[in-house]
N, CA, C and O atoms as CSV, one atom per row, in Angstrom:
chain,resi,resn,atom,element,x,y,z
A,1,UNK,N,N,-83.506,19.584,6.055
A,1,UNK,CA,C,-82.475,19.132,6.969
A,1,UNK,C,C,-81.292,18.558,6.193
A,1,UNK,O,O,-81.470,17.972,5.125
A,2,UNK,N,N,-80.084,18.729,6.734
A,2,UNK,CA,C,-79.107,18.200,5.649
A,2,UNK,C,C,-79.145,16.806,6.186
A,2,UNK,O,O,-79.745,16.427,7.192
A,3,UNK,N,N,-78.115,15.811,5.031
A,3,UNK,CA,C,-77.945,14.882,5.008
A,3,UNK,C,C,-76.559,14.091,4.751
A,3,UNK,O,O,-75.798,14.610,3.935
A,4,UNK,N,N,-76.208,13.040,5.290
A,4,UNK,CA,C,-74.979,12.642,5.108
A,4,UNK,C,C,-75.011,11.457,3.769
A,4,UNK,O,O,-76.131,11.035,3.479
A,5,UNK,N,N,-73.965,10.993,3.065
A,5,UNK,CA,C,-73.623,10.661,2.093
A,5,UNK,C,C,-73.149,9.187,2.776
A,5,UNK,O,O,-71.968,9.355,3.077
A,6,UNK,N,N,-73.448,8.182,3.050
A,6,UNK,CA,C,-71.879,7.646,3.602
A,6,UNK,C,C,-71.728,5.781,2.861
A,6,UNK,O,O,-72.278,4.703,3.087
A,7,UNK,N,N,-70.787,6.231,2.037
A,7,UNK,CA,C,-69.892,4.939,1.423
A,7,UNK,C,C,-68.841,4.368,2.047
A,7,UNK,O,O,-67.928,4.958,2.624
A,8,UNK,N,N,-69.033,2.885,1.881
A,8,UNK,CA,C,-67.907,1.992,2.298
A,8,UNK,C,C,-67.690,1.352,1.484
A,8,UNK,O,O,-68.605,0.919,0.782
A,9,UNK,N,N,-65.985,0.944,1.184
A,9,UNK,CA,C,-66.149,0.786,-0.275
A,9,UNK,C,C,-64.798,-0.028,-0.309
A,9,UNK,O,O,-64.103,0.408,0.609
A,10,UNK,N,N,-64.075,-1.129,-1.054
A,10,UNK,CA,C,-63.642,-1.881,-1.518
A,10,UNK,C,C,-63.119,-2.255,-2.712
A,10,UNK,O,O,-63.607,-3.151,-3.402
A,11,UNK,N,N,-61.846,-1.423,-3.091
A,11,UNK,CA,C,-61.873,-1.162,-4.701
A,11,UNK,C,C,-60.541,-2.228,-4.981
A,11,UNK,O,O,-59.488,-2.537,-4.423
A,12,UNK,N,N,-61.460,-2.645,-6.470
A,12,UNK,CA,C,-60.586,-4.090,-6.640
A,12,UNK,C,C,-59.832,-3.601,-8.155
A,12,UNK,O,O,-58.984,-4.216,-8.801
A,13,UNK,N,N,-60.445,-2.330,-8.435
A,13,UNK,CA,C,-59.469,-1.836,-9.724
A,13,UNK,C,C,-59.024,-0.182,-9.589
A,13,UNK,O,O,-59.748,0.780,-9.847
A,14,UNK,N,N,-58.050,-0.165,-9.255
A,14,UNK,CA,C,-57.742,1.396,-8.872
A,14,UNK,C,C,-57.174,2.105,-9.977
A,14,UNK,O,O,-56.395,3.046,-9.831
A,15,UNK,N,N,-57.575,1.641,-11.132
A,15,UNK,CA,C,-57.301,2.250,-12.470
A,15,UNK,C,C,-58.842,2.819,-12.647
A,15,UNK,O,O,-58.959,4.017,-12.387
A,16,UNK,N,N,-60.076,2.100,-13.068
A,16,UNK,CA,C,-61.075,2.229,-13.109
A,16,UNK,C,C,-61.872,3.238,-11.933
A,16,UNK,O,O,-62.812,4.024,-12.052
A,17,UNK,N,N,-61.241,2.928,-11.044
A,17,UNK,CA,C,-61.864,3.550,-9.813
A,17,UNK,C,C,-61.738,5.196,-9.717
A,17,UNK,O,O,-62.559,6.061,-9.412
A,18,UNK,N,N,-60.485,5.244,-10.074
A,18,UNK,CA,C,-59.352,6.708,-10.251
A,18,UNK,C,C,-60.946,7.862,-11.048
A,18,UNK,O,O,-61.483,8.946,-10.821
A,19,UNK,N,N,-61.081,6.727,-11.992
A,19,UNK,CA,C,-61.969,7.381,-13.358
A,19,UNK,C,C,-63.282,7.916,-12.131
A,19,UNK,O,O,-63.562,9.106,-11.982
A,20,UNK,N,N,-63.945,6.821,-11.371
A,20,UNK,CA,C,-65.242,7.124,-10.798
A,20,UNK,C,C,-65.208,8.150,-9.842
A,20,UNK,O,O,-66.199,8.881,-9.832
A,21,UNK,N,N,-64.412,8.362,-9.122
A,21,UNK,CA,C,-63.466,9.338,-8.172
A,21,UNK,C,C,-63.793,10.393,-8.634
A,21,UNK,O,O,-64.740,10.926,-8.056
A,22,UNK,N,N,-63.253,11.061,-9.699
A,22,UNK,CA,C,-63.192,12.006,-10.624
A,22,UNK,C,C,-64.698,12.715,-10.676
A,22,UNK,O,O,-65.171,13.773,-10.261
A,23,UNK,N,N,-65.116,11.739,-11.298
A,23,UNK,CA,C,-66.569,12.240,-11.937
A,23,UNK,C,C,-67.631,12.148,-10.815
A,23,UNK,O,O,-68.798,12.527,-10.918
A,24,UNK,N,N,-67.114,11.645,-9.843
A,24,UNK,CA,C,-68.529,11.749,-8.872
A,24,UNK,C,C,-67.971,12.716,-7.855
A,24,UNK,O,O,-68.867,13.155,-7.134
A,25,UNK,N,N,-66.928,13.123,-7.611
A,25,UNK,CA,C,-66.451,14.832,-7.224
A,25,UNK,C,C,-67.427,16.065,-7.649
A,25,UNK,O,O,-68.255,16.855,-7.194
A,26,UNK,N,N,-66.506,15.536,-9.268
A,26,UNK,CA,C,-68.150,16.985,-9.718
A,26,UNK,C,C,-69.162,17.032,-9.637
A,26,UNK,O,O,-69.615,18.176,-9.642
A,27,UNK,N,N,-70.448,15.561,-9.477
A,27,UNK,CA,C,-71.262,15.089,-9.271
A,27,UNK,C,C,-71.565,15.754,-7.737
A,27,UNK,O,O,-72.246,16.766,-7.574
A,28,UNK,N,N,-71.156,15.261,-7.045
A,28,UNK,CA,C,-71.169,15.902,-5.757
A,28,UNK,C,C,-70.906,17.212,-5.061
A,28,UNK,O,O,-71.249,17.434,-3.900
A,29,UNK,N,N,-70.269,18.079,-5.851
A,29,UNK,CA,C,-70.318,19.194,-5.428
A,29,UNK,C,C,-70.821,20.170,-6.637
A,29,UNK,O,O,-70.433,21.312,-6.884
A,30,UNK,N,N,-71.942,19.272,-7.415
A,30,UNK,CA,C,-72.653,20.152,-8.607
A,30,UNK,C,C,-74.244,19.843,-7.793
A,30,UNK,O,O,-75.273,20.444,-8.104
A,31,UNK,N,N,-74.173,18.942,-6.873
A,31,UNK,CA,C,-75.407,19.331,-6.197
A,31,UNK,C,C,-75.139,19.346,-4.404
A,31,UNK,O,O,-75.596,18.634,-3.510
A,32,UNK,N,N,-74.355,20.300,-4.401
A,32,UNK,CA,C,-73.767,20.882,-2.837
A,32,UNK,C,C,-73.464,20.501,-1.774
A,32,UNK,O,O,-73.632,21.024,-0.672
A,33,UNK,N,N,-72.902,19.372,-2.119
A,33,UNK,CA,C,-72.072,18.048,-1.406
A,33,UNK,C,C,-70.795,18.515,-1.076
A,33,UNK,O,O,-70.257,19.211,-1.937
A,34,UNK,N,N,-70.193,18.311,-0.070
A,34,UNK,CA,C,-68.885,18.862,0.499
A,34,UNK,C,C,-68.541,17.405,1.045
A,34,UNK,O,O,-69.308,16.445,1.122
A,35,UNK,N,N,-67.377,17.468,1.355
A,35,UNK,CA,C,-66.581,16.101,1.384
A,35,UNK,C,C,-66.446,16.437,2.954
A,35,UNK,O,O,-66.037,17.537,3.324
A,36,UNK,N,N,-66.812,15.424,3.848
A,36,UNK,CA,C,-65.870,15.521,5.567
A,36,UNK,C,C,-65.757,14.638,6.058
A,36,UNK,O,O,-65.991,14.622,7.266
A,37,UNK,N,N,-65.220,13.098,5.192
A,37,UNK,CA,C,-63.732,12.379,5.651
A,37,UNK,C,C,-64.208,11.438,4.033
A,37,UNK,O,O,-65.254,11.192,3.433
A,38,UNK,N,N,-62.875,11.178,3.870
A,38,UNK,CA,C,-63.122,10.461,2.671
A,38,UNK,C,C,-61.318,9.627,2.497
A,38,UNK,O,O,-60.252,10.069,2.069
A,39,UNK,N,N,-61.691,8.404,3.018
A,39,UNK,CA,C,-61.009,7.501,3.244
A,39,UNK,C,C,-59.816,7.258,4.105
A,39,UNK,O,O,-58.941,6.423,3.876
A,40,UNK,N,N,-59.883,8.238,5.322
A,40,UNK,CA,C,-59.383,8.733,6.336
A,40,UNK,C,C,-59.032,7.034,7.328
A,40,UNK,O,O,-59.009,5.848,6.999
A,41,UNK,N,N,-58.843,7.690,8.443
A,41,UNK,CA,C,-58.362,6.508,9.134
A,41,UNK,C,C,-59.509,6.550,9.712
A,41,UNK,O,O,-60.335,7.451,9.856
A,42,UNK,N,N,-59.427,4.417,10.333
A,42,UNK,CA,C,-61.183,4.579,10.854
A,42,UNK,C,C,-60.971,3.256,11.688
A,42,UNK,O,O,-59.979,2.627,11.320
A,43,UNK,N,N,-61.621,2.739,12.642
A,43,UNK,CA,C,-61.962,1.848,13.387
A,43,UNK,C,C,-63.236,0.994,13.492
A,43,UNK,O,O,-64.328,1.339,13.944
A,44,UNK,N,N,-62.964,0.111,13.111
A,44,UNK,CA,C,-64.356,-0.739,12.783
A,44,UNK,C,C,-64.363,-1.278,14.227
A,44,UNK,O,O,-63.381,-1.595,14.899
A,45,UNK,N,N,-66.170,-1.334,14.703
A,45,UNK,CA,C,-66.528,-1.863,15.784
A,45,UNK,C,C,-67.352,-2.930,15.711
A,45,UNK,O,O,-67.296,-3.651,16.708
A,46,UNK,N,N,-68.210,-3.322,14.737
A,46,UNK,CA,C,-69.259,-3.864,14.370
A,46,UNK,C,C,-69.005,-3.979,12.776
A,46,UNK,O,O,-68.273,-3.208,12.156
A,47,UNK,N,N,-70.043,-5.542,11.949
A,47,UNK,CA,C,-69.792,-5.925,10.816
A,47,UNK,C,C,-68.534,-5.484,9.705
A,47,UNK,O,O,-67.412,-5.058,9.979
A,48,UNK,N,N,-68.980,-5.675,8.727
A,48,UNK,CA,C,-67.848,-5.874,8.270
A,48,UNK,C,C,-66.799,-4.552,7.629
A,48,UNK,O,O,-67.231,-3.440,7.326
A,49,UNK,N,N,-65.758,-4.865,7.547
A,49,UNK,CA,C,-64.658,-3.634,7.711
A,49,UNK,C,C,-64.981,-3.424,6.086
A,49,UNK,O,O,-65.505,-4.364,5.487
A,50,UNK,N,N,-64.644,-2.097,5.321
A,50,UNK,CA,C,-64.194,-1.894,3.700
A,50,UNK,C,C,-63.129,-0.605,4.376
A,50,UNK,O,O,-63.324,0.143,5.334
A,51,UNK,N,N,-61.717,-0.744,3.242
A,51,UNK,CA,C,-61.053,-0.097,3.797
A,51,UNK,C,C,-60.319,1.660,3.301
A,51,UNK,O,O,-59.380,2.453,3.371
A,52,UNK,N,N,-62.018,1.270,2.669
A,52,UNK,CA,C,-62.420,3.323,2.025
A,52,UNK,C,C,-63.490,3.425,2.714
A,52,UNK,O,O,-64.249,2.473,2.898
A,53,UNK,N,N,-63.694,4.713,3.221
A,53,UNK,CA,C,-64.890,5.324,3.695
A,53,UNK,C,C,-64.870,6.621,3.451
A,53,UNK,O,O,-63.945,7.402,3.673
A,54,UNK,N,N,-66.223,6.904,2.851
A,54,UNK,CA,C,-66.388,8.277,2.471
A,54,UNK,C,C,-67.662,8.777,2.823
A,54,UNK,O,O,-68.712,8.142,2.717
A,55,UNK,N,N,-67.553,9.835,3.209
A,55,UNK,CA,C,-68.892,11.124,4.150
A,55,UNK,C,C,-68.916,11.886,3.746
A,55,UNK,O,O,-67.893,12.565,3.662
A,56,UNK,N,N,-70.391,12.393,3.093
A,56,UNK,CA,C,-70.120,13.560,2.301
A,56,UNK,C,C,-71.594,14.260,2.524
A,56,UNK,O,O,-72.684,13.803,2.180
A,57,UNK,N,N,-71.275,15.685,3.300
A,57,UNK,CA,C,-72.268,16.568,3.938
A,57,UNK,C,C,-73.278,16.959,2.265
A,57,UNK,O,O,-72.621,17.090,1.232
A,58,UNK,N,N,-74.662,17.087,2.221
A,58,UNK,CA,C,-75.602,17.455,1.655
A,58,UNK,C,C,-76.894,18.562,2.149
A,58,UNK,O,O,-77.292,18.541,3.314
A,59,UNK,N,N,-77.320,19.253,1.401
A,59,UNK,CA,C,-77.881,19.954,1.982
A,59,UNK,C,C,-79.493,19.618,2.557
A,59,UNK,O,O,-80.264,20.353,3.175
A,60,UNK,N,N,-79.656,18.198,2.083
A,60,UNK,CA,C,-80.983,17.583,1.912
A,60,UNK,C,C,-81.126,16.298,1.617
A,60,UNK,O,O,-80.621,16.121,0.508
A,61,UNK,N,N,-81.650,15.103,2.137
A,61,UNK,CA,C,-81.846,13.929,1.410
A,61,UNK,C,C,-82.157,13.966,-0.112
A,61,UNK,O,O,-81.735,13.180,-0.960
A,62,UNK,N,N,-82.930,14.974,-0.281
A,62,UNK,CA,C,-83.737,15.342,-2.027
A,62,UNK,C,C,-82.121,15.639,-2.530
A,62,UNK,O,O,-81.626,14.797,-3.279
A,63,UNK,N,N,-81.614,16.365,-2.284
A,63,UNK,CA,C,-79.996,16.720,-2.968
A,63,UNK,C,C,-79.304,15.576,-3.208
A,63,UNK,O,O,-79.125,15.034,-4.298
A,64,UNK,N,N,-78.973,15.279,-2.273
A,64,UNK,CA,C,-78.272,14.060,-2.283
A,64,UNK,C,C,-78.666,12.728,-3.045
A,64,UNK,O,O,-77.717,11.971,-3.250
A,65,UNK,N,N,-79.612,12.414,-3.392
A,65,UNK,CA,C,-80.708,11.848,-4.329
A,65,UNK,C,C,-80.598,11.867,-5.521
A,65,UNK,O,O,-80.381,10.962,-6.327
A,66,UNK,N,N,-80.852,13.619,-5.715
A,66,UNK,CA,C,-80.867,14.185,-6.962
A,66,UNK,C,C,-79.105,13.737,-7.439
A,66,UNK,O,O,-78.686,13.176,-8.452
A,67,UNK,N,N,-78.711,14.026,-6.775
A,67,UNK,CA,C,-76.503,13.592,-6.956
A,67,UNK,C,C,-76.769,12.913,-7.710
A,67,UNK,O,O,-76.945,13.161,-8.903
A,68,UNK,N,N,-76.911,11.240,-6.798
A,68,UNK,CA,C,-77.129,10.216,-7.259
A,68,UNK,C,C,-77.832,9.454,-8.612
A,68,UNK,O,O,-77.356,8.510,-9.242
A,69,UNK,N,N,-78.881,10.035,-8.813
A,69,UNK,CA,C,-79.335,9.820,-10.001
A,69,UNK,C,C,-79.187,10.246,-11.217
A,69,UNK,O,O,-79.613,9.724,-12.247
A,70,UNK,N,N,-78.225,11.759,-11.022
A,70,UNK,CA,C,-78.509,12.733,-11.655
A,70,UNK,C,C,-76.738,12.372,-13.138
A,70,UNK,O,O,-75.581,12.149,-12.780
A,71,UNK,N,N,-77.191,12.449,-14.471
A,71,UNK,CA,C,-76.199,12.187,-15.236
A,71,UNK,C,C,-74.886,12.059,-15.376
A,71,UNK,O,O,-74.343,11.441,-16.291
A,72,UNK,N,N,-74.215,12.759,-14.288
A,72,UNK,CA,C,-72.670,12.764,-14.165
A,72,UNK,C,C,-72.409,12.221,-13.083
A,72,UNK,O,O,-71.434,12.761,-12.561
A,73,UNK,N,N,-73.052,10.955,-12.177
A,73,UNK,CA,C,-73.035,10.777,-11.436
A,73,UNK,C,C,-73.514,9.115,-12.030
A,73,UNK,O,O,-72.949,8.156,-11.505
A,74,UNK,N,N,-74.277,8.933,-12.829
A,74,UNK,CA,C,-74.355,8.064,-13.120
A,74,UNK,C,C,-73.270,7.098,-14.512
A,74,UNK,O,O,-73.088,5.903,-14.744
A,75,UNK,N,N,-72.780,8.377,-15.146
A,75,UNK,CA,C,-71.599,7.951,-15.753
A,75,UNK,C,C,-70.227,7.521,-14.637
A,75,UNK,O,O,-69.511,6.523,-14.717
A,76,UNK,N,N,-70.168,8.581,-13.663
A,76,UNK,CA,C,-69.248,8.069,-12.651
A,76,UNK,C,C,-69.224,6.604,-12.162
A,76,UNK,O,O,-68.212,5.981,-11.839
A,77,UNK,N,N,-70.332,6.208,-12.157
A,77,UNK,CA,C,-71.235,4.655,-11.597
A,77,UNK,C,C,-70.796,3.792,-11.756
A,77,UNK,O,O,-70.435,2.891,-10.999
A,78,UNK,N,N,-70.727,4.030,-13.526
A,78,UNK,CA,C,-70.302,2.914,-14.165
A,78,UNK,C,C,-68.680,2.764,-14.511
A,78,UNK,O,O,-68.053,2.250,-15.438
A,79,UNK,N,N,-68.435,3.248,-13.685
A,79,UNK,CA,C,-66.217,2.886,-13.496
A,79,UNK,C,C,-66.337,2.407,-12.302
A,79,UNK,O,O,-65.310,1.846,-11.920
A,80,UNK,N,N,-67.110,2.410,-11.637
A,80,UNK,CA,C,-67.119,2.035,-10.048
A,80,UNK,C,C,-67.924,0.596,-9.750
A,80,UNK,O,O,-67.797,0.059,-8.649
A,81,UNK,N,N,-68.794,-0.019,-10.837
A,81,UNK,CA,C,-69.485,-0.538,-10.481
A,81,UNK,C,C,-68.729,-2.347,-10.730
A,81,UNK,O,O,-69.121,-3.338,-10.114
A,82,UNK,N,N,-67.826,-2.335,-11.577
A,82,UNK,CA,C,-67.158,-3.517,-12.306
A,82,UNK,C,C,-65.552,-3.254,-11.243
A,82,UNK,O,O,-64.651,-4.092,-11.234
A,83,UNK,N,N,-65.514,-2.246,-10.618
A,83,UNK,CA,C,-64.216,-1.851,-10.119
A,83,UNK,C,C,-63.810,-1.404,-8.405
A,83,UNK,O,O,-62.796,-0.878,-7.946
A,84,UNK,N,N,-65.060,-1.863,-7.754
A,84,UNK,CA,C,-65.128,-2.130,-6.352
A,84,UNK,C,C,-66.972,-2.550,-6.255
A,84,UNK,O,O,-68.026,-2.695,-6.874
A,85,UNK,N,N,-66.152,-2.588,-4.713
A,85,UNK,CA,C,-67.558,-3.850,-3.725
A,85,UNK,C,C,-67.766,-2.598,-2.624
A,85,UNK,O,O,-66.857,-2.141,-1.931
A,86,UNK,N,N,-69.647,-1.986,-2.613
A,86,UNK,CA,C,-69.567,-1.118,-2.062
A,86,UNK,C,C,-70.924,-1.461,-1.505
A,86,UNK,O,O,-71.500,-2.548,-1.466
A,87,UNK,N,N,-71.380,0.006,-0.987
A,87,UNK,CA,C,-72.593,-0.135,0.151
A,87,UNK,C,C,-72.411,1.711,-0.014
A,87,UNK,O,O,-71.505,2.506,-0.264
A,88,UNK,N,N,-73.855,1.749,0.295
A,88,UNK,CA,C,-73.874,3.529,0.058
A,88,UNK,C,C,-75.095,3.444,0.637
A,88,UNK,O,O,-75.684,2.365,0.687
A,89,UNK,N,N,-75.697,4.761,1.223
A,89,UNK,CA,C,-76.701,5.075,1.866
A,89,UNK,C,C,-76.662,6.552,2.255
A,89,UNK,O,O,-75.730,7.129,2.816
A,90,UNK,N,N,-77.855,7.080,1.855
A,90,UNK,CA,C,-78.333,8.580,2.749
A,90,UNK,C,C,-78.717,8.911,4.020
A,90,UNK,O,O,-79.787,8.372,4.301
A,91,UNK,N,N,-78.445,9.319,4.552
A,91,UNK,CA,C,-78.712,9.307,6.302
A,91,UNK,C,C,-79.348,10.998,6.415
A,91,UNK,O,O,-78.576,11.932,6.202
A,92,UNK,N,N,-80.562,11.207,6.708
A,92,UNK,CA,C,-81.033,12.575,7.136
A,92,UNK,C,C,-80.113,12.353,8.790
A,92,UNK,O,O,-79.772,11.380,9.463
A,93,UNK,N,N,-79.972,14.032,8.927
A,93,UNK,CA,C,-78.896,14.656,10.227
A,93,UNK,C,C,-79.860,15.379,11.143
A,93,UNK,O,O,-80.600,16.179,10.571
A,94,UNK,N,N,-79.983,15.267,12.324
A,94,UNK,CA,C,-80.761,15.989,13.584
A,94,UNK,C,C,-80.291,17.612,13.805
A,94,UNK,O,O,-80.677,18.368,14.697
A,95,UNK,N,N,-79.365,17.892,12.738
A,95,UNK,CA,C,-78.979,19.277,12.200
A,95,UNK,C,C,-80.467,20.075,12.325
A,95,UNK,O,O,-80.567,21.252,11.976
């Protein structure tokens, strides 16, 4: 079943960040991640607002996983991790 990607995110260095951006692109579409909204306009209803949000279609929780852990994704990490305030999570889809 596919799976959604979805970050909220808070970037306090947009020099550093630029870098994580980059590398977790290829990261993400080297394990068949497609992008469908990524920091778009958005309406918060509930807790707290970050004023990036990114959704990113997967073909599988295991994929999306594999992204995540997987070497160019974890170099991406580390520009992102000293350079915003985030929250990330995999969501399986009723797809």
């Amino acid at each position: 079943m596919p799976a959604l990607w979805i970050a909220h995110v808070t970037v306090t260095d947009e020099e550093a960040y630029s870098k994580y951006a980059a590398l977790a692109t290829e990261a993400i579409a080297q394990h068949g991640g497609k992008f469908i909204a990524r920091g778009g306009r958005f309406v918060q209803l509930e807790g707290q607002a970050r004023p990036r949000n990114v959704v990113a279609r997967f073909p599988s929780v295991e994929a999306a996983e594999e992204c995540y852990n997987s070497v160019t994704y974890q170099r991406a990490l580390s520009h992102a991790l000293g350079a915003s305030e985030r929250e990330l999570m995999i969501v399986e889809t009723n797809e």
